[in-house]
matplotlib code that plots the C-alpha trace (Angstrom):
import matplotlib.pyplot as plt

x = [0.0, 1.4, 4.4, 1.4, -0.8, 2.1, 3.1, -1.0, -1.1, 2.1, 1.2, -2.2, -0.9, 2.0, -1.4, -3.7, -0.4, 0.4, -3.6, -3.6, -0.3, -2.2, -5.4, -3.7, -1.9, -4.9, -6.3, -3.3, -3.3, -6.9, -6.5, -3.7, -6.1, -8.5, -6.1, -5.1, -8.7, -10.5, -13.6, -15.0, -14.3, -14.9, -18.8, -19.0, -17.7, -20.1, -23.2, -24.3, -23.8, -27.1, -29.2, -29.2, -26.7, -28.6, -26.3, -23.6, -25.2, -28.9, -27.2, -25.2, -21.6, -23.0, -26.0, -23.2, -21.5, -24.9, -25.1, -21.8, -22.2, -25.7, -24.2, -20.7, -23.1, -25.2, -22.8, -20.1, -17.2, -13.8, -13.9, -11.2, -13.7, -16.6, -14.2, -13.0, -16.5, -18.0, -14.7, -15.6, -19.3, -18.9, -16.4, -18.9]
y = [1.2, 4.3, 6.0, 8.0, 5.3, 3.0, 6.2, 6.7, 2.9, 3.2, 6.2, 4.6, 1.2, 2.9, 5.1, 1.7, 0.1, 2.8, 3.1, -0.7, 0.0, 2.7, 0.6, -2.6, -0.5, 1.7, -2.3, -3.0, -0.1, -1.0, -4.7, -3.5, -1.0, -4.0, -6.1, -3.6, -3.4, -5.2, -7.1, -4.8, -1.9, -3.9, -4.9, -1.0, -0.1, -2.2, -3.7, -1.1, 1.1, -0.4, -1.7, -1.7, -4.5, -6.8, -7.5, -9.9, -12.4, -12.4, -15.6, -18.5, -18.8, -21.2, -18.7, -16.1, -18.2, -18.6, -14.7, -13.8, -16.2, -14.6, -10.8, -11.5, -12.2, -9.0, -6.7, -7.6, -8.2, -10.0, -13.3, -11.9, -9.3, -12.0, -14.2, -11.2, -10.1, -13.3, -14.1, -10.5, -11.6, -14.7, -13.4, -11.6]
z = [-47.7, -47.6, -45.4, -43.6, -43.2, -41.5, -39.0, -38.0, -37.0, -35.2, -33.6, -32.6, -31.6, -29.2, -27.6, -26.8, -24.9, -23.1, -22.0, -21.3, -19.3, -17.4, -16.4, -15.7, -12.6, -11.8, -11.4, -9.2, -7.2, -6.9, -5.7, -3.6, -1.4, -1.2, -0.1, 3.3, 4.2, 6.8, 7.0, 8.9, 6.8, 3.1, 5.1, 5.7, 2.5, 0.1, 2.3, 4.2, 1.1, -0.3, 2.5, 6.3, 7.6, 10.0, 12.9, 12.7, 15.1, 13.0, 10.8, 12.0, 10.5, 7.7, 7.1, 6.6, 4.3, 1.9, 2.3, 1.3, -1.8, -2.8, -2.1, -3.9, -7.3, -6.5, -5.2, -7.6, -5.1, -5.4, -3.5, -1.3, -0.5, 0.5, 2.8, 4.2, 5.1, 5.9, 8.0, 10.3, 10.6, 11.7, 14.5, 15.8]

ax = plt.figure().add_subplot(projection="3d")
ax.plot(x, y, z, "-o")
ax.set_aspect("equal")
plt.show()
């Protein structure tokens, strides 16, 4: 290998870790705003974003607990997200 060759993959490797830097705190920022939510707003936020929400009091707290499980796999949430959810519906 050349002088060139060695500065182009330098060059190139010290771009990918700085873009991996960048994401992995977009992802914690991310997390982070998650985290400060409620149940009520994260059931706002991603169920009713899809569908009509039945009411919280058309499933039992058990029911809700199937839901969530069948949802979290559709809908692609964080199980924070889903026990956060299912924790507001079955309050209600």
């Amino acid at each position: 290998m050349n002088i060139i060759t060695i500065k182009k993959l330098s060059v190139i490797s010290i771009l990918g870790l700085g873009f991996a830097i960048i994401m992995m705190i977009a992802g914690c920022k991310a997390s982070q705003m998650v985290s400060n939510k409620s149940g009520a707003q994260l059931w706002a936020e991603n169920c009713q974003r899809c569908h009509n929400t039945p009411s919280p009091t058309t499933y039992s707290p058990d029911q809700w607990e199937t839901v969530g499980l069948h949802m979290q796999s559709r809908s692609l949430i964080t199980e924070d997200e889903r026990t956060k959810i299912v924790g507001f519906l079955k309050q209600q």
